[in-house]
Backbone bond lengths (Angstrom), bond angles and torsions (degrees), N, CA, C in turn:
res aa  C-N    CA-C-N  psi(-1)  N-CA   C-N-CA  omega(-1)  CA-C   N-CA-C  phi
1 X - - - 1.454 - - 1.531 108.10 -
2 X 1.391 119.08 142.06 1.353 119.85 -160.14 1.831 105.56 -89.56
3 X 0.999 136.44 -163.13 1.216 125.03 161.58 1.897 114.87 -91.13
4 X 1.153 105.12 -22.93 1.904 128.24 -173.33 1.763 74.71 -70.23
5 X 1.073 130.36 -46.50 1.779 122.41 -161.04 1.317 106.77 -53.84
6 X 1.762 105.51 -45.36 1.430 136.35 -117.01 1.863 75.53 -93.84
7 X 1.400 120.00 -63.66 1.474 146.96 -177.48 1.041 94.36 -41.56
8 X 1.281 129.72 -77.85 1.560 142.15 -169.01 1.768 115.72 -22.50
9 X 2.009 90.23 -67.25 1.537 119.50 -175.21 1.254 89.27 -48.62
10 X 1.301 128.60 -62.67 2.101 133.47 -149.46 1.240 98.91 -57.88
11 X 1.127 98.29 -65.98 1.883 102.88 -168.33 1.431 118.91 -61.49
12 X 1.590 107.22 -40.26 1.725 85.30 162.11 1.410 132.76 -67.83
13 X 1.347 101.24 -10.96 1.401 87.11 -168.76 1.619 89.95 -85.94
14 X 1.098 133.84 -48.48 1.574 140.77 175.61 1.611 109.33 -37.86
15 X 0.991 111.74 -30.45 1.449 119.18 -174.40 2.140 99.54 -99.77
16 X 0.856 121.35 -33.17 1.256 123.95 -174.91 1.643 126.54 -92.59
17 X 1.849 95.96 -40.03 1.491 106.91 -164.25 1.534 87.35 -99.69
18 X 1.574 122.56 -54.36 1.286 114.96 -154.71 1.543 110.44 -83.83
19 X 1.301 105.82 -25.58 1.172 135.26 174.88 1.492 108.64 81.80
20 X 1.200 125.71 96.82 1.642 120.93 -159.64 1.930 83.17 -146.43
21 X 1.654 80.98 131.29 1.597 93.47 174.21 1.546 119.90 -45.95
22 X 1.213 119.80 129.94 1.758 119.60 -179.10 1.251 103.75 -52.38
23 X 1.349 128.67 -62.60 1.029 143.31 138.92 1.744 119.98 34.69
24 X 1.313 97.07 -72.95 1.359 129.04 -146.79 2.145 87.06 -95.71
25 X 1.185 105.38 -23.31 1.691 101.63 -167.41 1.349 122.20 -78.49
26 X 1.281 117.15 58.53 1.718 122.34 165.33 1.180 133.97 -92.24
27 X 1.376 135.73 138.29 1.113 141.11 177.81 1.322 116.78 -26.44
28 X 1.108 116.25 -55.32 1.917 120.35 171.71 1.444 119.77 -86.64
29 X 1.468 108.18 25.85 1.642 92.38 -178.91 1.648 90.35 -105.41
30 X 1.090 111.20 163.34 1.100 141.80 -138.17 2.066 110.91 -112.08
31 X 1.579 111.62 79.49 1.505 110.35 -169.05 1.569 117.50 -7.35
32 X 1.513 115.12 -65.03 1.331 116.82 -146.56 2.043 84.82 -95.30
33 X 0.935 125.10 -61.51 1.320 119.93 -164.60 1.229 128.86 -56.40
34 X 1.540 104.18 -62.74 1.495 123.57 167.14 1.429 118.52 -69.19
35 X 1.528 111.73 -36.22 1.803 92.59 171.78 1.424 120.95 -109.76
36 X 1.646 98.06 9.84 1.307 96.73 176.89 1.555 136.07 81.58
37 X 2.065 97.04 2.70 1.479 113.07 165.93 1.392 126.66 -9.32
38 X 1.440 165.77 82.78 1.707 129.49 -169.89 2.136 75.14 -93.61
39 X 1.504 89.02 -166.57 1.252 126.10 162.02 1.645 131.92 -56.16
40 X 1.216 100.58 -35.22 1.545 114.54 159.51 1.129 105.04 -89.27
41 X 1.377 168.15 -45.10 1.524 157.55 -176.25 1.767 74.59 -64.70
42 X 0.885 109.98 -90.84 1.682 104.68 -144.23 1.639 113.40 -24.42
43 X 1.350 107.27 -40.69 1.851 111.42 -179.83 1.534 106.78 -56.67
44 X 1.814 116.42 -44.05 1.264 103.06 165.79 1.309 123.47 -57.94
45 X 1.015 130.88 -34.34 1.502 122.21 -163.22 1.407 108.82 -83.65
46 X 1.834 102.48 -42.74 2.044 98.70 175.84 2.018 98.94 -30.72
47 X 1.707 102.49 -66.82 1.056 116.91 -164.94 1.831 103.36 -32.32
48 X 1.454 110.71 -87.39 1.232 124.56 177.49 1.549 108.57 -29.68
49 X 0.890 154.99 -41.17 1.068 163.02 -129.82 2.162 104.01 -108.41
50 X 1.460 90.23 -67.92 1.441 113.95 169.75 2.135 100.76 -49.92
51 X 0.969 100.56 -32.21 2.013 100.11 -164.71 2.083 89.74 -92.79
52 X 1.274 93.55 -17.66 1.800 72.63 -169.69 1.241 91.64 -104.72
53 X 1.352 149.18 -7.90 1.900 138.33 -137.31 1.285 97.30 -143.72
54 X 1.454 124.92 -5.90 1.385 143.52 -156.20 1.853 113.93 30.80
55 X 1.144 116.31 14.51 1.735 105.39 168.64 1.240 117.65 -90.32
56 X 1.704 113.01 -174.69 1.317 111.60 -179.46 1.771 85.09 -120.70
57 X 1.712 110.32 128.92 1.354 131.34 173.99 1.980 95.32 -69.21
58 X 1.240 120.82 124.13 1.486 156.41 136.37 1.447 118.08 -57.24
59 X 1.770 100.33 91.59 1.573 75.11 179.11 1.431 127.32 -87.98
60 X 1.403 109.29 2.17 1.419 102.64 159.94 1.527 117.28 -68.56
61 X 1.259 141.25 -22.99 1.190 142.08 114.82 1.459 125.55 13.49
62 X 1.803 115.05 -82.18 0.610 108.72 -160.02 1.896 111.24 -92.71
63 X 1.119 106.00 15.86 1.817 119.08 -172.52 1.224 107.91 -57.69
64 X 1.330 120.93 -10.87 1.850 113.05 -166.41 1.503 101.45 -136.78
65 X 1.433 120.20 22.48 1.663 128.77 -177.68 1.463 91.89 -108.10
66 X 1.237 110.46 109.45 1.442 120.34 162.54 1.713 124.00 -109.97
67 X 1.393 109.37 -27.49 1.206 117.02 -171.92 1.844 122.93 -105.56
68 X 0.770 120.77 147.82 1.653 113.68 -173.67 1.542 94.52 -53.12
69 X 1.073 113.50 -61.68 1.554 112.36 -169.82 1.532 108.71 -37.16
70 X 1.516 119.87 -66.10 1.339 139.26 176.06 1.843 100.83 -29.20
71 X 1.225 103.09 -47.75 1.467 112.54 -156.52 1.826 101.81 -82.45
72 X 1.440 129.86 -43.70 1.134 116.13 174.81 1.875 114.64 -80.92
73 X 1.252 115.06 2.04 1.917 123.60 176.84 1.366 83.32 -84.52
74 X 1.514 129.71 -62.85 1.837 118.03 -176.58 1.365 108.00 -21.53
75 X 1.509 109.04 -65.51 1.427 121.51 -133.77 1.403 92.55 -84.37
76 X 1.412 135.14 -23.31 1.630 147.42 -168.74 1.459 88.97 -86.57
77 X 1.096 126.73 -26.28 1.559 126.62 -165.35 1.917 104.12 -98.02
78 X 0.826 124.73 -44.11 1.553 144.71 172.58 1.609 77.22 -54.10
79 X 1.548 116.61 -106.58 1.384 126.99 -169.95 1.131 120.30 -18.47
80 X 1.599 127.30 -50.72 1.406 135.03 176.54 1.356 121.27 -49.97
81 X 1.767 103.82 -43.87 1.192 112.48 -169.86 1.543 115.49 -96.50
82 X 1.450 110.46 -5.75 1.947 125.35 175.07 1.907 86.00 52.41
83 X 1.063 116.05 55.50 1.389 124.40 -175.60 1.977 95.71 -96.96
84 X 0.813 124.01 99.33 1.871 121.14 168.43 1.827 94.91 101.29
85 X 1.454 108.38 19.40 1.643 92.29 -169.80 1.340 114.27 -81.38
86 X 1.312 111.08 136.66 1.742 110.35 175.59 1.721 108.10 -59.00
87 X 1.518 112.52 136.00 1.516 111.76 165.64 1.381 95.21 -62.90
């Protein structure tokens, strides 16, 4: 899966499921500040994320992902590596 795949999947669903201004979806904006992440979006998205990418999200993992960018290199990196992938 390419990273353009990887981008694509996030943002629609961010733009569709979580519902986050298009607007607002750049590489350097910033989960919790700039798009306004809380604690409940994030449980949706582990979820969403885990059903489309097939891994299981680590949140020690995810402790040092602050930025969209940061956040779709994880998921390209998980995927790449079929690291936690369900048979």
């Amino acid at each position: 899966m390419s990273r353009e795949e990887v981008v694509k999947i996030v943002n629609d669903f961010l733009i569709n499921e979580i519902e986050i201004d298009e607007e607002l979806i750049k590489e350097e904006a910033l989960l919790k500040d700039d798009l306004g992440i809380d604690s409940l979006d994030f449980v949706d998205i582990v979820v969403i994320v885990e059903r489309h990418f097939h891994f299981k999200i680590k949140a020690e993992e995810m402790k040092d992902i602050r930025s969209l960018a940061q956040f779709y290199d994880y998921i390209l990196s998980k995927v790449a590596t079929n690291t936690d992938v369900k048979g």
